[in-house]
PABATOR-60324 format. One record per residue (C-alpha): residue number from 1; x, y, z. Coordinates in nm, 3 decimals, m for minus. Layout:
BEGIN
[NUM, [X, Y, Z]] ...
//
This chain:
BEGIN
[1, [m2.156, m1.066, m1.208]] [2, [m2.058, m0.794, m0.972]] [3, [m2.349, m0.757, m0.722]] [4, [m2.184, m0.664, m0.366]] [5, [m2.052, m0.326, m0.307]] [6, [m1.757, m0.201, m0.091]] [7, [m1.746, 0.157, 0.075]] [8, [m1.389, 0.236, 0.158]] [9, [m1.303, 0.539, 0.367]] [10, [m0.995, 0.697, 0.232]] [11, [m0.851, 1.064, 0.228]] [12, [m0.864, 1.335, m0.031]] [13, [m0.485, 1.270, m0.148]] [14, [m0.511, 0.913, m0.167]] [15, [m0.845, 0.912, m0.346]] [16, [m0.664, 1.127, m0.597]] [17, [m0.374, 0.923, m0.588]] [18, [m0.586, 0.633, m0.696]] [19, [m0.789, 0.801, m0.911]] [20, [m0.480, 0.936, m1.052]] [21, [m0.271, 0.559, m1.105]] [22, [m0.651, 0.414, m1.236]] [23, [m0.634, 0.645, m1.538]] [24, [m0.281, 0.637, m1.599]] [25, [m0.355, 0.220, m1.669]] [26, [m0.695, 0.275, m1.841]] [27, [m0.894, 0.134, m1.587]] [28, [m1.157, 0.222, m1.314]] [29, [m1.037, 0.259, m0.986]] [30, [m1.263, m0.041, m0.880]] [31, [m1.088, m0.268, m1.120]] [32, [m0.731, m0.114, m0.913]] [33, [m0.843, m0.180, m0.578]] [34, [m0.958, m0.595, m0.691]] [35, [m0.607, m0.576, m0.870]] [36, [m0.409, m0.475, m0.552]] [37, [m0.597, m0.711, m0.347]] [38, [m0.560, m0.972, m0.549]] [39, [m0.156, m0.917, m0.618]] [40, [m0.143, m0.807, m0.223]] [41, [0.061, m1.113, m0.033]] [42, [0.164, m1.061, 0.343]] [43, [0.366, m1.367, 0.307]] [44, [0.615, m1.213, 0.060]] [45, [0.975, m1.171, 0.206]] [46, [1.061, m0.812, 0.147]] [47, [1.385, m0.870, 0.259]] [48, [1.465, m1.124, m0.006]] [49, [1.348, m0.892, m0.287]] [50, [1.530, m0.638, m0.155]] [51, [1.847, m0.842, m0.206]] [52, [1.759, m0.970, m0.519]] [53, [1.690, m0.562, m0.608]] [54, [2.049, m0.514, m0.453]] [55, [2.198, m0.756, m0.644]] [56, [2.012, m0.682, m0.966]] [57, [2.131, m0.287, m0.942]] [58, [2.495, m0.428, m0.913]] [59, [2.451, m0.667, m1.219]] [60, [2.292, m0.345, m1.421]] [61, [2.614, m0.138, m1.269]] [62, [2.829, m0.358, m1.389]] [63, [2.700, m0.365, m1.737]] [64, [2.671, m0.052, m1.822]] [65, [3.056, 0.023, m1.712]] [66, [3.130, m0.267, m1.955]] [67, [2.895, m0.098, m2.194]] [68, [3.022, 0.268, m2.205]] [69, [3.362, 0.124, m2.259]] [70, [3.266, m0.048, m2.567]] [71, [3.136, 0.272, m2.659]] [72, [3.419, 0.485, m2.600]] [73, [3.629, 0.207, m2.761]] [74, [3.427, 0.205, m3.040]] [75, [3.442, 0.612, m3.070]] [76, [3.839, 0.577, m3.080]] [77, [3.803, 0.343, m3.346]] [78, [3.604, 0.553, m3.535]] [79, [3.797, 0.882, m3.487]] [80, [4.110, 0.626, m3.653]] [81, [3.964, 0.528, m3.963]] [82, [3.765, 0.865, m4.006]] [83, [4.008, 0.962, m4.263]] [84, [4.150, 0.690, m4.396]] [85, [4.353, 0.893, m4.635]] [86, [4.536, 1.062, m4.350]] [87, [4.532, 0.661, m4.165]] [88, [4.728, 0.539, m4.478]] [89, [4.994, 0.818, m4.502]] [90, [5.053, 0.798, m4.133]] [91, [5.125, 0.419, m4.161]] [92, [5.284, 0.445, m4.493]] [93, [5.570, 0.678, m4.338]] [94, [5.599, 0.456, m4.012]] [95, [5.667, 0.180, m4.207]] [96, [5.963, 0.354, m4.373]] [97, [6.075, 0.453, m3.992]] [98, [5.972, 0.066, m3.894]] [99, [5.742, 0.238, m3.585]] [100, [5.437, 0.141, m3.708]] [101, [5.175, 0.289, m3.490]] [102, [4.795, 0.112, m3.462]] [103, [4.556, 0.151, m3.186]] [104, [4.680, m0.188, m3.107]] [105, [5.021, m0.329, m3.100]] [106, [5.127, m0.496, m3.414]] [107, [5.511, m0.619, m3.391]] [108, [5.689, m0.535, m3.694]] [109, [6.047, m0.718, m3.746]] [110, [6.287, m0.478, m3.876]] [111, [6.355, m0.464, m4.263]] [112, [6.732, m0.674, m4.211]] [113, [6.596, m0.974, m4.020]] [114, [6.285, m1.002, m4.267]] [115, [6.232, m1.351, m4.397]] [116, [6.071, m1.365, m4.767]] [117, [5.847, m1.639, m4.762]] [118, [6.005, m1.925, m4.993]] [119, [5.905, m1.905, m5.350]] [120, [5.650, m2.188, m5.505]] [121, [5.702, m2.326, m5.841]] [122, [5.331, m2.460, m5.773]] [123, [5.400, m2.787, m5.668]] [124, [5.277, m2.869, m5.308]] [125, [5.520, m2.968, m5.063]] [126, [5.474, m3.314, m4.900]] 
//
């Protein structure tokens, strides 16, 4: 049971500013103040958690390059097959020129050095 009471001097601003941060969380600014006391440590190394928040906004950096060029890749892929009508004509006629164009590189051996694959007559070779 809460019993003892604590008078704290503090300016207009910062009352406000309290006041303010208490009812964005839903609670009264008593229940802030105990919180920040009790999550207040003058041991913590702020220089450490500044270099973990260094190395964490590099990591984060990092990602979302790799990110956005998933994305883009992924837009290019979908600007190619957004008509695939248009996709299989285009292919169709570089086939018949043998310069098959893909968003990729597919190696295409020209028509006269073509190997058929041998025929079957259904009996496994052993």
């Amino acid at each position: 049971m809460k019993t003892d009471r604590l008078t704290l001097l503090v300016t207009p601003d910062e009352k406000a500013e309290i006041g303010a941060r208490a009812d964005a969380m839903g609670i009264s600014t008593s229940e802030l103040v105990r919180r920040a006391v009790r999550s207040y440590d003058p041991e913590l190394d702020t220089d450490a958690v500044q270099t973990l928040a260094d190395e964490l906004a590099l990591v984060v950096k990092g990602t979302e390059k790799k990110v956005n060029a998933a994305l883009a890749q992924l837009s290019r892929f979908e600007a190619f097959f957004a008509d695939p009508d248009a996709r299989r004509a285009e292919a169709q006629a570089a086939l018949e020129r043998e310069e098959l164009e893909w968003p990729f590189e597919v190696p295409v051996a020209p028509k006269s050095r073509r190997k058929t694959a041998p025929k079957t007559t259904g009996a496994a070779r052993v």
